[in-house]
mmCIF file of the N, C-alpha and C atoms, coordinates in Angstrom:
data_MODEL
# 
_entry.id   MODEL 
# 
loop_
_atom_site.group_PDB 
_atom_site.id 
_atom_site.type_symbol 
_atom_site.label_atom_id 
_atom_site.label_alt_id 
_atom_site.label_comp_id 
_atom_site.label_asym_id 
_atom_site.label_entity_id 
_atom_site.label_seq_id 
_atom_site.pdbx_PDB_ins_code 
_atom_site.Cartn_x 
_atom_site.Cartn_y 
_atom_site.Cartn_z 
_atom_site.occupancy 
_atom_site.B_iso_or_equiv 
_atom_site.pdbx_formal_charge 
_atom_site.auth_seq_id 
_atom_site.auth_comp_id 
_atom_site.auth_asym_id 
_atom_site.auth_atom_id 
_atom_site.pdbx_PDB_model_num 
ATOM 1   N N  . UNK A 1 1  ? -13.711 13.034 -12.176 1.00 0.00 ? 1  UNK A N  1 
ATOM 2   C CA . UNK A 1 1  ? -12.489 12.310 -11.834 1.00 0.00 ? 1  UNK A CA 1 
ATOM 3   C C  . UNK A 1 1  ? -11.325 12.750 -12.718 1.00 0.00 ? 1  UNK A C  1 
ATOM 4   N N  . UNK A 1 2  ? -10.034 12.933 -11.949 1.00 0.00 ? 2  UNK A N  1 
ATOM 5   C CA . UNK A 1 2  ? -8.858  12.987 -12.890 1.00 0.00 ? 2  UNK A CA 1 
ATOM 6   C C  . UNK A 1 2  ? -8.326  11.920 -13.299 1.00 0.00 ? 2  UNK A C  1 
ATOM 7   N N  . UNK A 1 3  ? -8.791  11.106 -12.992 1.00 0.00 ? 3  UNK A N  1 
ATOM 8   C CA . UNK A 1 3  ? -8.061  9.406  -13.752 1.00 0.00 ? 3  UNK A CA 1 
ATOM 9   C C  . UNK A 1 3  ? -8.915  8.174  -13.680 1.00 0.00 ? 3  UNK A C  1 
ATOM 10  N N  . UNK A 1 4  ? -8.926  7.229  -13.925 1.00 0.00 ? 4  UNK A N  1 
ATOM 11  C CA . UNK A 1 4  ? -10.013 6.511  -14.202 1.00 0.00 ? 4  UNK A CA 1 
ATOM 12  C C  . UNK A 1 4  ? -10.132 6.013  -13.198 1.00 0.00 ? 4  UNK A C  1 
ATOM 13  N N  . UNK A 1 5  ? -9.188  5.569  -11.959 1.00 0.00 ? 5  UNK A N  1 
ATOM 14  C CA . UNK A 1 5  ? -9.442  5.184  -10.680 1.00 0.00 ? 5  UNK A CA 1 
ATOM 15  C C  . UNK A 1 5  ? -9.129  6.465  -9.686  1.00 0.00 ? 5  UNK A C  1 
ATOM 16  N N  . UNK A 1 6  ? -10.550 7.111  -8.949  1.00 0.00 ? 6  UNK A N  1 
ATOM 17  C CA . UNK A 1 6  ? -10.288 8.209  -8.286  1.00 0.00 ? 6  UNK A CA 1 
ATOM 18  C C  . UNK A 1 6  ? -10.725 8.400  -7.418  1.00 0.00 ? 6  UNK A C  1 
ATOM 19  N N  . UNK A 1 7  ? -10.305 8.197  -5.714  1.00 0.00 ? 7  UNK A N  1 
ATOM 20  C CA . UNK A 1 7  ? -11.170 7.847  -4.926  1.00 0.00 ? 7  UNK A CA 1 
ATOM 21  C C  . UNK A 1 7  ? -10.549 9.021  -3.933  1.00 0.00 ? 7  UNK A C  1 
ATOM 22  N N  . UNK A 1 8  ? -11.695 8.871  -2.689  1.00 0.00 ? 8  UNK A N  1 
ATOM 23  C CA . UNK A 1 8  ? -11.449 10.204 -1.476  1.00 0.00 ? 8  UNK A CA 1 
ATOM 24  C C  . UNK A 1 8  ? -11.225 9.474  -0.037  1.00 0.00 ? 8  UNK A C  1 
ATOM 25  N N  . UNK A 1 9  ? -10.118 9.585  0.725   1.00 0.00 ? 9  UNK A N  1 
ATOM 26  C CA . UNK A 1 9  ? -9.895  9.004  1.763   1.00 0.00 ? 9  UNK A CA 1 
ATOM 27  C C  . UNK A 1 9  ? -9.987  10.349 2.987   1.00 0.00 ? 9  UNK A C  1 
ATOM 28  N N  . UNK A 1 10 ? -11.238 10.320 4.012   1.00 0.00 ? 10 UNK A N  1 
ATOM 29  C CA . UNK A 1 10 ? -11.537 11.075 4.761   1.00 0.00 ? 10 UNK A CA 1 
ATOM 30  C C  . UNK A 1 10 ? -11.362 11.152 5.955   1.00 0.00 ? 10 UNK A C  1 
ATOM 31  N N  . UNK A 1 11 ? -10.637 11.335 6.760   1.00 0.00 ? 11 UNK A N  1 
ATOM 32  C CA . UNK A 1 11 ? -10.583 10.647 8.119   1.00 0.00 ? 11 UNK A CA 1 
ATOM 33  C C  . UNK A 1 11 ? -12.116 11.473 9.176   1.00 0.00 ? 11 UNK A C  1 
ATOM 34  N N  . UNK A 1 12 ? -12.028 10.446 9.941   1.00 0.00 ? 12 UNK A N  1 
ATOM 35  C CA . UNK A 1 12 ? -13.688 10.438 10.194  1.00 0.00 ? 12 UNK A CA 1 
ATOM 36  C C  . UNK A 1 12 ? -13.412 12.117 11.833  1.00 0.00 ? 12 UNK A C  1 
ATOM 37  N N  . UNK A 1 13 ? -11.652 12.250 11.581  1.00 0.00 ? 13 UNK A N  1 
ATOM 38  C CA . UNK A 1 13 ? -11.462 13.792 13.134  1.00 0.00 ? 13 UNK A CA 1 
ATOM 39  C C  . UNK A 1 13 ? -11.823 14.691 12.050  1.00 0.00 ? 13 UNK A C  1 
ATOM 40  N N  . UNK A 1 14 ? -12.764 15.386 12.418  1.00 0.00 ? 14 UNK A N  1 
ATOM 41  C CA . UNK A 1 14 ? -12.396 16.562 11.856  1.00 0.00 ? 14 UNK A CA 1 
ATOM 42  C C  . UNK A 1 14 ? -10.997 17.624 12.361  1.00 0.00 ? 14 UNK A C  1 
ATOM 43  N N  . UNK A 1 15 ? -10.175 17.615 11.062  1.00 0.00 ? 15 UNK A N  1 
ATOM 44  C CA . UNK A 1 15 ? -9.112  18.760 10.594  1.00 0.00 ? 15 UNK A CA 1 
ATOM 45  C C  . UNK A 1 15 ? -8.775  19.662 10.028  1.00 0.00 ? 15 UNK A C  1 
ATOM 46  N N  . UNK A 1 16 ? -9.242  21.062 9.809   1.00 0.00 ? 16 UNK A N  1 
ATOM 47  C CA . UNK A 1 16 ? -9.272  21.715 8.627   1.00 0.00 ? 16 UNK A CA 1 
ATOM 48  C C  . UNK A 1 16 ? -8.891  21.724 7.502   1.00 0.00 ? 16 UNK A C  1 
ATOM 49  N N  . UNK A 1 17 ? -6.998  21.313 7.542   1.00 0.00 ? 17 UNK A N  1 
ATOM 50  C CA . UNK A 1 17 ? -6.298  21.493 6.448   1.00 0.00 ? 17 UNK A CA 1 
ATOM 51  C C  . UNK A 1 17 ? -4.879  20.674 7.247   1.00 0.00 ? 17 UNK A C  1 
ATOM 52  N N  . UNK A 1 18 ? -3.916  20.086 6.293   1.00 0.00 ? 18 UNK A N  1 
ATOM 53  C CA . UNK A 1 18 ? -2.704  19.853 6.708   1.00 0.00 ? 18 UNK A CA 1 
ATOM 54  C C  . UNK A 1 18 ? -2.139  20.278 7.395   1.00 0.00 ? 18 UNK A C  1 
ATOM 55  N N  . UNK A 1 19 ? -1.961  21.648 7.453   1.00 0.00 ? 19 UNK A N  1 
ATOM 56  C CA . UNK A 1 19 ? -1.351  23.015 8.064   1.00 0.00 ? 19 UNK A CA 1 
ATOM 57  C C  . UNK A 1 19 ? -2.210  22.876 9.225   1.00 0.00 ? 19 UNK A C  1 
ATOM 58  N N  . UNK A 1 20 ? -3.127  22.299 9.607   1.00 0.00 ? 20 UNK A N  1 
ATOM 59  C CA . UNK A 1 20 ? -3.709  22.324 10.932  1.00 0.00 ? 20 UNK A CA 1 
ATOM 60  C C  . UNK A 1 20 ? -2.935  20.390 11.746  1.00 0.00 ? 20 UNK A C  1 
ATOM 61  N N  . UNK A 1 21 ? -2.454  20.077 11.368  1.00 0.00 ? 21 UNK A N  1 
ATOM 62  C CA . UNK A 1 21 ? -1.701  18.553 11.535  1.00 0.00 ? 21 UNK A CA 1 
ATOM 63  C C  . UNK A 1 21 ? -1.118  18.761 12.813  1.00 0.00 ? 21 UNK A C  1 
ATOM 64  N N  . UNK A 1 22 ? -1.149  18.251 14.034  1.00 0.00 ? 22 UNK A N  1 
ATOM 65  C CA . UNK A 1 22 ? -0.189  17.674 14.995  1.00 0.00 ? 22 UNK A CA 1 
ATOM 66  C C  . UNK A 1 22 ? 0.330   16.649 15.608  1.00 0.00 ? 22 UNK A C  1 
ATOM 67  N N  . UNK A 1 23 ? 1.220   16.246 16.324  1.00 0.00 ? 23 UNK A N  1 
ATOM 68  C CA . UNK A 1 23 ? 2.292   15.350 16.540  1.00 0.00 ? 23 UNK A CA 1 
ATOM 69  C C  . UNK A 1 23 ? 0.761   14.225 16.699  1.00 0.00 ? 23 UNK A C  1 
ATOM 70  N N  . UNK A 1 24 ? 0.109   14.540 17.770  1.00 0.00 ? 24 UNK A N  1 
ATOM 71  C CA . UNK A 1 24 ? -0.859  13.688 18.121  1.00 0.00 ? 24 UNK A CA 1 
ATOM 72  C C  . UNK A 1 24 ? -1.777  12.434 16.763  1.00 0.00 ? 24 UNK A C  1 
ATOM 73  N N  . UNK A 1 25 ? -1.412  13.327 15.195  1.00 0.00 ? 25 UNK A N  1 
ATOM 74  C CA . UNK A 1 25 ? -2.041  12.811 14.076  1.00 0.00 ? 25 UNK A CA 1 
ATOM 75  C C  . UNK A 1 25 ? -1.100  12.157 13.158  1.00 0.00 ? 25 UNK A C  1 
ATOM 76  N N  . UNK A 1 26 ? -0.237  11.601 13.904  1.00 0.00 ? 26 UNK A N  1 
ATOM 77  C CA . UNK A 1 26 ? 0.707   10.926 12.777  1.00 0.00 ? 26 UNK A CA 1 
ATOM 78  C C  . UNK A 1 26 ? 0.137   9.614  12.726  1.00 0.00 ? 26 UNK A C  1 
ATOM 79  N N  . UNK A 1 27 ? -0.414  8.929  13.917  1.00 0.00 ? 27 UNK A N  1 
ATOM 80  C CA . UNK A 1 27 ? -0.805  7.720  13.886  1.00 0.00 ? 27 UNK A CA 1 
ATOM 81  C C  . UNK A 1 27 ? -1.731  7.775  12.866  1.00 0.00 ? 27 UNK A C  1 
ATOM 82  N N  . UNK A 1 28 ? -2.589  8.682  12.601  1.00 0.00 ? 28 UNK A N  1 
ATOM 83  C CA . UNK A 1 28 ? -3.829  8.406  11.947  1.00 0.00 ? 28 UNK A CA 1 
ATOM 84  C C  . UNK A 1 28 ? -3.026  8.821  10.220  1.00 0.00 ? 28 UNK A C  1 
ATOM 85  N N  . UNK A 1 29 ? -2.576  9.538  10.287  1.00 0.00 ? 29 UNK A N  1 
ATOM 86  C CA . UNK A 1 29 ? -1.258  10.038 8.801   1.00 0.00 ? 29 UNK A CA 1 
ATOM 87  C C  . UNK A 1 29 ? -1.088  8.335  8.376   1.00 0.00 ? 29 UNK A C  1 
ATOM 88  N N  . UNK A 1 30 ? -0.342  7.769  9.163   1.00 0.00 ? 30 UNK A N  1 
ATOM 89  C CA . UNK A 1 30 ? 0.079   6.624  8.473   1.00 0.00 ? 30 UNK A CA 1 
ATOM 90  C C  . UNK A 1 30 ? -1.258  5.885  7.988   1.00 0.00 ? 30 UNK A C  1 
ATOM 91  N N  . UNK A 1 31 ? -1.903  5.385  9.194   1.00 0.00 ? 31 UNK A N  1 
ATOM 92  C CA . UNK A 1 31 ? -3.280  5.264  8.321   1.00 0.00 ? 31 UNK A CA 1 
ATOM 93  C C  . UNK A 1 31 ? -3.718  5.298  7.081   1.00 0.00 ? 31 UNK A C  1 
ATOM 94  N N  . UNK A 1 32 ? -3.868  6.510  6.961   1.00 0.00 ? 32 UNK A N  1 
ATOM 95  C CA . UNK A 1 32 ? -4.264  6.564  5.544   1.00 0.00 ? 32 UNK A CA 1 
ATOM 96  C C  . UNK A 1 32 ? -3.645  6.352  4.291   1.00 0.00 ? 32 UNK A C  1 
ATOM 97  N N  . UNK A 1 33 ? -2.472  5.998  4.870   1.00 0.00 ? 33 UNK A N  1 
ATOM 98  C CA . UNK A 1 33 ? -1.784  5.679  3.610   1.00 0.00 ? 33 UNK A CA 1 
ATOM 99  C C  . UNK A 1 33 ? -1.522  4.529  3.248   1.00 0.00 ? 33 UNK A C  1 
ATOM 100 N N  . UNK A 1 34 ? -1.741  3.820  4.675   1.00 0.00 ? 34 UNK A N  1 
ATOM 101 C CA . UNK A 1 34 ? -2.115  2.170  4.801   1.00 0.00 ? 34 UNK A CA 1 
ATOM 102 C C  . UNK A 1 34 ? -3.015  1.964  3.804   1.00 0.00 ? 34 UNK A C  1 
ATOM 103 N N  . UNK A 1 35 ? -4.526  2.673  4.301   1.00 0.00 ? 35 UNK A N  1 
ATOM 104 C CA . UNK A 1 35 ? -5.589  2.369  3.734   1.00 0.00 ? 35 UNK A CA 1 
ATOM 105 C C  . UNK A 1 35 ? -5.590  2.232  2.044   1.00 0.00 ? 35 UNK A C  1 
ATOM 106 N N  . UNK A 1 36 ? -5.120  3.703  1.686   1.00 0.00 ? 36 UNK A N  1 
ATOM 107 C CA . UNK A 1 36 ? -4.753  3.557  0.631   1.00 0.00 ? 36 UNK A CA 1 
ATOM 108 C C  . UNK A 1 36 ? -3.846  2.730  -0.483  1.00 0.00 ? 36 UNK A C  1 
ATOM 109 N N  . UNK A 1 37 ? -2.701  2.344  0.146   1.00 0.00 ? 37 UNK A N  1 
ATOM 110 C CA . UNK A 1 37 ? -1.920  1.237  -0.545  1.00 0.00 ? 37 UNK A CA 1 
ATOM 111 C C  . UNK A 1 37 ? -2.915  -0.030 -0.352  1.00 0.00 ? 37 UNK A C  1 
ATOM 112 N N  . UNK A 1 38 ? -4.194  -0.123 0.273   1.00 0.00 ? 38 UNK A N  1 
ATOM 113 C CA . UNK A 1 38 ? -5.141  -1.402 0.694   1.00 0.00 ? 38 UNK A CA 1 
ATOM 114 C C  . UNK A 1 38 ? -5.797  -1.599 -0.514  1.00 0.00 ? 38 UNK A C  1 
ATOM 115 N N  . UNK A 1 39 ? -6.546  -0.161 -0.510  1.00 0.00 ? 39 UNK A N  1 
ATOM 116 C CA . UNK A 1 39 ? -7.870  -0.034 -1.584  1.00 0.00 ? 39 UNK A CA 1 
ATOM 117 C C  . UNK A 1 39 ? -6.649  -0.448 -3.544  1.00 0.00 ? 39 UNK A C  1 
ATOM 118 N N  . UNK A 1 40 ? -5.877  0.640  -3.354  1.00 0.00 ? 40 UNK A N  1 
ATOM 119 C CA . UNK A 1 40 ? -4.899  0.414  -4.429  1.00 0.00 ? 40 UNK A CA 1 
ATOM 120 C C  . UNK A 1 40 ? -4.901  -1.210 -5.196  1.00 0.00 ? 40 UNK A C  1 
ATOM 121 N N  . UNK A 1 41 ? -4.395  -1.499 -4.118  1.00 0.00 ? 41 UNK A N  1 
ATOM 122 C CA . UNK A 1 41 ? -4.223  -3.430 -4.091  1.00 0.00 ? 41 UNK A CA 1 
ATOM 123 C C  . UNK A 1 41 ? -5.107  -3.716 -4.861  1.00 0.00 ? 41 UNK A C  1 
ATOM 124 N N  . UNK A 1 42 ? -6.390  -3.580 -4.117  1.00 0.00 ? 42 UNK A N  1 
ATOM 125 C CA . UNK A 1 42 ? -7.730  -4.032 -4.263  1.00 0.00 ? 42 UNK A CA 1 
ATOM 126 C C  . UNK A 1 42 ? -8.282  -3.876 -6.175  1.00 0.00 ? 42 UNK A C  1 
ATOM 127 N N  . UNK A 1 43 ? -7.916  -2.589 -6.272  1.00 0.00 ? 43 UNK A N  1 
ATOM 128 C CA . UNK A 1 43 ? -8.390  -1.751 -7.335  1.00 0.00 ? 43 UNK A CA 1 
ATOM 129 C C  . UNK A 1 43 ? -7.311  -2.437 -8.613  1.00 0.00 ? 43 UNK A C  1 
ATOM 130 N N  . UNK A 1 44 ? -6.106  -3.044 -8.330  1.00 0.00 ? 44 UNK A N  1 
ATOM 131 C CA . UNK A 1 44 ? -5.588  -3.817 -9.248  1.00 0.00 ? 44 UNK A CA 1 
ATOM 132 C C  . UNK A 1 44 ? -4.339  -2.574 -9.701  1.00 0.00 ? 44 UNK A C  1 
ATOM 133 N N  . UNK A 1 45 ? -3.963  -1.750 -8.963  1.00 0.00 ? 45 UNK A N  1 
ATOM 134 C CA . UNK A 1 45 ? -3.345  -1.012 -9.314  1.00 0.00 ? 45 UNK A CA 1 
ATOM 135 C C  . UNK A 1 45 ? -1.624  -0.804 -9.031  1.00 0.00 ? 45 UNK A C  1 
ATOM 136 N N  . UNK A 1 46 ? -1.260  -1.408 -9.922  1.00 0.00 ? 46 UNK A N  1 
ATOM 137 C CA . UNK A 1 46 ? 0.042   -2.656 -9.817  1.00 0.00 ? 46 UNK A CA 1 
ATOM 138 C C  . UNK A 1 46 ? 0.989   -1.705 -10.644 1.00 0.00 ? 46 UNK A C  1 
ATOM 139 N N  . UNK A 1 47 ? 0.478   -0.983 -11.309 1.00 0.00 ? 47 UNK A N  1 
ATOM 140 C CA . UNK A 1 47 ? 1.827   0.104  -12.152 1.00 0.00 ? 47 UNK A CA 1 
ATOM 141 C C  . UNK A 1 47 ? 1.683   1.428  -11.381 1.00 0.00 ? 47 UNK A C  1 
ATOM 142 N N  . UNK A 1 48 ? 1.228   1.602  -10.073 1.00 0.00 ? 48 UNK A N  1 
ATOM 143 C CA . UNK A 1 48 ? 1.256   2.713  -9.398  1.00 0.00 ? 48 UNK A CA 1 
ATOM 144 C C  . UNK A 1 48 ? 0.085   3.760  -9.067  1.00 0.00 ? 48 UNK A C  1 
ATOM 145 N N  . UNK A 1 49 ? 0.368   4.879  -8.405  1.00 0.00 ? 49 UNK A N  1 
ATOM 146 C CA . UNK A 1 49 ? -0.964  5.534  -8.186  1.00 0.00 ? 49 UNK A CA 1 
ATOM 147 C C  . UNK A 1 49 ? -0.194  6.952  -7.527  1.00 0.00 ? 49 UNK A C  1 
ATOM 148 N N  . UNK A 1 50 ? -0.922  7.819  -7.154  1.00 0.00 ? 50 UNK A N  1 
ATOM 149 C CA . UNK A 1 50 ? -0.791  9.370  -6.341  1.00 0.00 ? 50 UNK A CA 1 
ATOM 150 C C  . UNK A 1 50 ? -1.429  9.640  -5.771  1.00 0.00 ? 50 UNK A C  1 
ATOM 151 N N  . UNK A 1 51 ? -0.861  10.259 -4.495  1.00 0.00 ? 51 UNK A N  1 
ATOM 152 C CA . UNK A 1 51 ? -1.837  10.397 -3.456  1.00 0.00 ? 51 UNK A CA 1 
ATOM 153 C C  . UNK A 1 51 ? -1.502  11.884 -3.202  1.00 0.00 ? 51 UNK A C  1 
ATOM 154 N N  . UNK A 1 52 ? -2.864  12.891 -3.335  1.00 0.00 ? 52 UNK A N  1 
ATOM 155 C CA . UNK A 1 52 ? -3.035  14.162 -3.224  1.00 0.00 ? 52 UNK A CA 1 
ATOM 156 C C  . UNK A 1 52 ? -3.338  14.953 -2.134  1.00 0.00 ? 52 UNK A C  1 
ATOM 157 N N  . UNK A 1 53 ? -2.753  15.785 -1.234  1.00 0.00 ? 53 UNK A N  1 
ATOM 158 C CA . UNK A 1 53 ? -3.782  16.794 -0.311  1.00 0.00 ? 53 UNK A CA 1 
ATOM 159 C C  . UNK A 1 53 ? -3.513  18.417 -0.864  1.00 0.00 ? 53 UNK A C  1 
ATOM 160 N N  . UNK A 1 54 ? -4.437  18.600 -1.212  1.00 0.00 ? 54 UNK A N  1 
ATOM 161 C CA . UNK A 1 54 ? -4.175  20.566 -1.192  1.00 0.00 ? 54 UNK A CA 1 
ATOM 162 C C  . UNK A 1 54 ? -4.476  20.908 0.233   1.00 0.00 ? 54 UNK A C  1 
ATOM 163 N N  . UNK A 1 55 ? -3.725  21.561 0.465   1.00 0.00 ? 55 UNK A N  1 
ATOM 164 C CA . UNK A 1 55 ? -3.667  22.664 1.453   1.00 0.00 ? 55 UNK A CA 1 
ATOM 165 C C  . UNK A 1 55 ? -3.681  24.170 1.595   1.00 0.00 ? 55 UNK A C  1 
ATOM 166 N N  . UNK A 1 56 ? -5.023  24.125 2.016   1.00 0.00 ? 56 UNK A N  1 
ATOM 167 C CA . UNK A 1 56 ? -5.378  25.758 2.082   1.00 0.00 ? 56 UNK A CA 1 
ATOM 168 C C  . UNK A 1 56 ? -5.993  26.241 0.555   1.00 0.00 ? 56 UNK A C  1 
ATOM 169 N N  . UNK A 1 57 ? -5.898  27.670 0.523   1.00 0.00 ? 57 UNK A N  1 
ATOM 170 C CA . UNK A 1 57 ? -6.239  28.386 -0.819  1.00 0.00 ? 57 UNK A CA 1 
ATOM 171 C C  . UNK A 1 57 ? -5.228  28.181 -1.775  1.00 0.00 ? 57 UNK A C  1 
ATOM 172 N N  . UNK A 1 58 ? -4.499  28.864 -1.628  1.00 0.00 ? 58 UNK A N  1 
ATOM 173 C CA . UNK A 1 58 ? -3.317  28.696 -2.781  1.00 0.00 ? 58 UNK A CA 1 
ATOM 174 C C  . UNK A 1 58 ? -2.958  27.160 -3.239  1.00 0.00 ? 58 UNK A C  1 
ATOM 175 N N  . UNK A 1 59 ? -2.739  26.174 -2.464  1.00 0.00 ? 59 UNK A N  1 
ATOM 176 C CA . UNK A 1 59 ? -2.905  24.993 -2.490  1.00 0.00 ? 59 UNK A CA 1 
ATOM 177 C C  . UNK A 1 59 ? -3.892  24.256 -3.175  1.00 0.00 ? 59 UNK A C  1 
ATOM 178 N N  . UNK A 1 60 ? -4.738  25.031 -3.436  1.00 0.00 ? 60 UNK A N  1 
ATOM 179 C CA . UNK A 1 60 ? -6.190  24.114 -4.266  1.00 0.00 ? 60 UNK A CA 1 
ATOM 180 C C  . UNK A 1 60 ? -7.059  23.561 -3.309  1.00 0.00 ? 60 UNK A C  1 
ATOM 181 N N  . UNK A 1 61 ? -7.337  23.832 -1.776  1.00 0.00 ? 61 UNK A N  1 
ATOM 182 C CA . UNK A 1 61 ? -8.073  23.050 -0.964  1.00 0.00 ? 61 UNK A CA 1 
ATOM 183 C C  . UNK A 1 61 ? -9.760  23.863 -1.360  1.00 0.00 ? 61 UNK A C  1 
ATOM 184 N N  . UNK A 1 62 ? -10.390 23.458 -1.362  1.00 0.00 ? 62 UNK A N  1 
ATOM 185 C CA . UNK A 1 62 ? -11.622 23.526 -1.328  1.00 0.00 ? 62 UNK A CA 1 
ATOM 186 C C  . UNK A 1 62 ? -12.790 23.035 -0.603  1.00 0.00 ? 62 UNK A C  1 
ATOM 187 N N  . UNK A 1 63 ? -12.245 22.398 0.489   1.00 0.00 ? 63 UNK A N  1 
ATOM 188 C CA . UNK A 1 63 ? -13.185 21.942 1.532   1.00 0.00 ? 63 UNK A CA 1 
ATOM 189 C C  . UNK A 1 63 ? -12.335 21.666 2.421   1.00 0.00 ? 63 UNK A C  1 
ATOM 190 N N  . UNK A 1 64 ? -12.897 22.663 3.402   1.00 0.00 ? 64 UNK A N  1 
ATOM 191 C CA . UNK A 1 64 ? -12.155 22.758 4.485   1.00 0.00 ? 64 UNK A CA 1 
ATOM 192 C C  . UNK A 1 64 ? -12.535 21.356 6.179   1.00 0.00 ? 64 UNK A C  1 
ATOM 193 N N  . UNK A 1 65 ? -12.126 20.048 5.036   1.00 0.00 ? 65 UNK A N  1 
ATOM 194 C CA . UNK A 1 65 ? -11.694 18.766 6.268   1.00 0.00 ? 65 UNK A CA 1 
ATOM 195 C C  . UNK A 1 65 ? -10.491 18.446 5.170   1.00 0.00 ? 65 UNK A C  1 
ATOM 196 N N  . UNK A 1 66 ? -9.892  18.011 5.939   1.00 0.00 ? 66 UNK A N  1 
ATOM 197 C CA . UNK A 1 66 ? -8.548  17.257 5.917   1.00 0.00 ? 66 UNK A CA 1 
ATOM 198 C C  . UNK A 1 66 ? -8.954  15.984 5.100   1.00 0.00 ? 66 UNK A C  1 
ATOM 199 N N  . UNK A 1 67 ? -8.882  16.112 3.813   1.00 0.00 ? 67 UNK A N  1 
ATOM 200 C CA . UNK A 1 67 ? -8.652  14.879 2.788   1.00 0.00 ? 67 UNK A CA 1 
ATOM 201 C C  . UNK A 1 67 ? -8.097  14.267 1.824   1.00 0.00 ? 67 UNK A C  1 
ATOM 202 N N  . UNK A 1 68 ? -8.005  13.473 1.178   1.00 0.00 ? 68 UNK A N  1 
ATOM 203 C CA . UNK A 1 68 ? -6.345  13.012 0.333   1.00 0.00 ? 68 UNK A CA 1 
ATOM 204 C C  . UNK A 1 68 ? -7.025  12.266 -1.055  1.00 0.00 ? 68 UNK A C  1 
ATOM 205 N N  . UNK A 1 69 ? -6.801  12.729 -1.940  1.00 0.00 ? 69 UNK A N  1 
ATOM 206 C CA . UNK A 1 69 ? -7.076  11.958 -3.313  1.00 0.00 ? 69 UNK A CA 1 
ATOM 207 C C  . UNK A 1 69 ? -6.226  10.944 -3.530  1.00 0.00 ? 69 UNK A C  1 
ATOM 208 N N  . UNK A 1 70 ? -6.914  9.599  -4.228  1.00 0.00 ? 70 UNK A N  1 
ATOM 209 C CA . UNK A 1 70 ? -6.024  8.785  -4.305  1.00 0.00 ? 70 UNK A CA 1 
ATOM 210 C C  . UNK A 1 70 ? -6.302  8.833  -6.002  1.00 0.00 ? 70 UNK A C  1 
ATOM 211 N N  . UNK A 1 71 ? -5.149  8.205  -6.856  1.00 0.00 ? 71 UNK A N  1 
ATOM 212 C CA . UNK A 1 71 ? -5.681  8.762  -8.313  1.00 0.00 ? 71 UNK A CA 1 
ATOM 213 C C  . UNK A 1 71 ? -4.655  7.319  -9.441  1.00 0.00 ? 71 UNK A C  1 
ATOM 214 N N  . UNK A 1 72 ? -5.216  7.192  -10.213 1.00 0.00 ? 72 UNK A N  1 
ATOM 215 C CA . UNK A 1 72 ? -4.272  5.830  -10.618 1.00 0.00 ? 72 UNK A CA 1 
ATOM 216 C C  . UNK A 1 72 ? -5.107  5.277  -11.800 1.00 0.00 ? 72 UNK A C  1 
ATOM 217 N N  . UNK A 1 73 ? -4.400  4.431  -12.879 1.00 0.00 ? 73 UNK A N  1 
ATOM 218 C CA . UNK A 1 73 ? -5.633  3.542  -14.038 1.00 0.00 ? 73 UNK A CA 1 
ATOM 219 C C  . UNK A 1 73 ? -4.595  4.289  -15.067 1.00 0.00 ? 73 UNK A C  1 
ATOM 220 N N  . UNK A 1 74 ? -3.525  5.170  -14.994 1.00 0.00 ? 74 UNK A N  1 
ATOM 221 C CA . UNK A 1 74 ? -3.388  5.587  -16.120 1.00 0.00 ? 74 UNK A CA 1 
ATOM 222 C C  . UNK A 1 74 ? -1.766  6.535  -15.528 1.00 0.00 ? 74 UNK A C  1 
ATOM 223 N N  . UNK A 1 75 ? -1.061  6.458  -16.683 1.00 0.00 ? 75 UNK A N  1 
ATOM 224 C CA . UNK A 1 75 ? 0.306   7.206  -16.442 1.00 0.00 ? 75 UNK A CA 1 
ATOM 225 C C  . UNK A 1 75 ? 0.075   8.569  -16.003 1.00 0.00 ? 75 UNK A C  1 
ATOM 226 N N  . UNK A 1 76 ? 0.271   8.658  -15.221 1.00 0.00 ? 76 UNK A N  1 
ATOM 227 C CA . UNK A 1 76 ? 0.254   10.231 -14.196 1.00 0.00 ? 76 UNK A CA 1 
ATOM 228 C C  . UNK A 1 76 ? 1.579   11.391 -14.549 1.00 0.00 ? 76 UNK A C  1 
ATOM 229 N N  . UNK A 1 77 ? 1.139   12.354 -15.547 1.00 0.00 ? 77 UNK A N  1 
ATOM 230 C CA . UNK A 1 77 ? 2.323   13.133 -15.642 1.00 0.00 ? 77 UNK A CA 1 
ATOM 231 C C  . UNK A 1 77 ? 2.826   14.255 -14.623 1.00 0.00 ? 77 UNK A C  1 
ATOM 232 N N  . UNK A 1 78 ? 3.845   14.571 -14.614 1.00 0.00 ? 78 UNK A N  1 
ATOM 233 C CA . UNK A 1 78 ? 4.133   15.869 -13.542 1.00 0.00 ? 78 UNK A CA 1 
ATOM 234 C C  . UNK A 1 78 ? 5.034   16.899 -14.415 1.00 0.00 ? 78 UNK A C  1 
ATOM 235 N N  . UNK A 1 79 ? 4.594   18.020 -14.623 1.00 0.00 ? 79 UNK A N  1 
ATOM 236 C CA . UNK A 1 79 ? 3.981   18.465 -13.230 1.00 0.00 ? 79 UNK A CA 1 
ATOM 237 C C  . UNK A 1 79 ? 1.931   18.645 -13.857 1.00 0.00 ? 79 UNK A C  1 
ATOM 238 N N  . UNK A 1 80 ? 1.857   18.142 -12.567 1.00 0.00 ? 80 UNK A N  1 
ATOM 239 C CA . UNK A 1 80 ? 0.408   18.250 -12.876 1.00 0.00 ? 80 UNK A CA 1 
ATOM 240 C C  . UNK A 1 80 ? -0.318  19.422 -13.068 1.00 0.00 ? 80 UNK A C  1 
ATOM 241 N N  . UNK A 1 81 ? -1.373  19.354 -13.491 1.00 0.00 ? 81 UNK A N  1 
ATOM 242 C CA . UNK A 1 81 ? -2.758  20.766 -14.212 1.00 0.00 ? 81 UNK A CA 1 
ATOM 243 C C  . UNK A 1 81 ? -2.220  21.514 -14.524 1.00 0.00 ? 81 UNK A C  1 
# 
């Protein structure tokens, strides 16, 4: 984990990568960010959080489905790694 609260939000379409995203996936886009400001809540995470996708190689993706880090418990600097 990069922070002490570090969780993986997956959507259950398979998508390769962001760069594979169409108009048809915005509904499910918001989604997850629903979800995430949900779990956040949940997790007590009241001074904030970041929500991650790499895309592709250069991007840092490493598994090729479409997924989003959620990351929080601790001051998040930028620019990150």
């Amino acid at each position: 984990p990069k922070a002490p609260t570090h969780f993986l939000i997956v959507p259950k379409e398979h998508i390769p990568s962001a760069d594979d995203l169409e108009e048809r996936h915005k509904n499910l886009i918001g989604h997850v960010f629903l979800v995430a400001k949900k779990i956040c809540a949940e997790e007590g995470l009241t001074k904030g959080y970041r929500i991650v996708n790499n895309c592709k190689e250069d991007g840092g993706q490493t598994v090729e489905h479409l997924h989003f880090h959620v990351l929080g418990g601790r001051s998040l600097n930028w620019p990150p790694g």
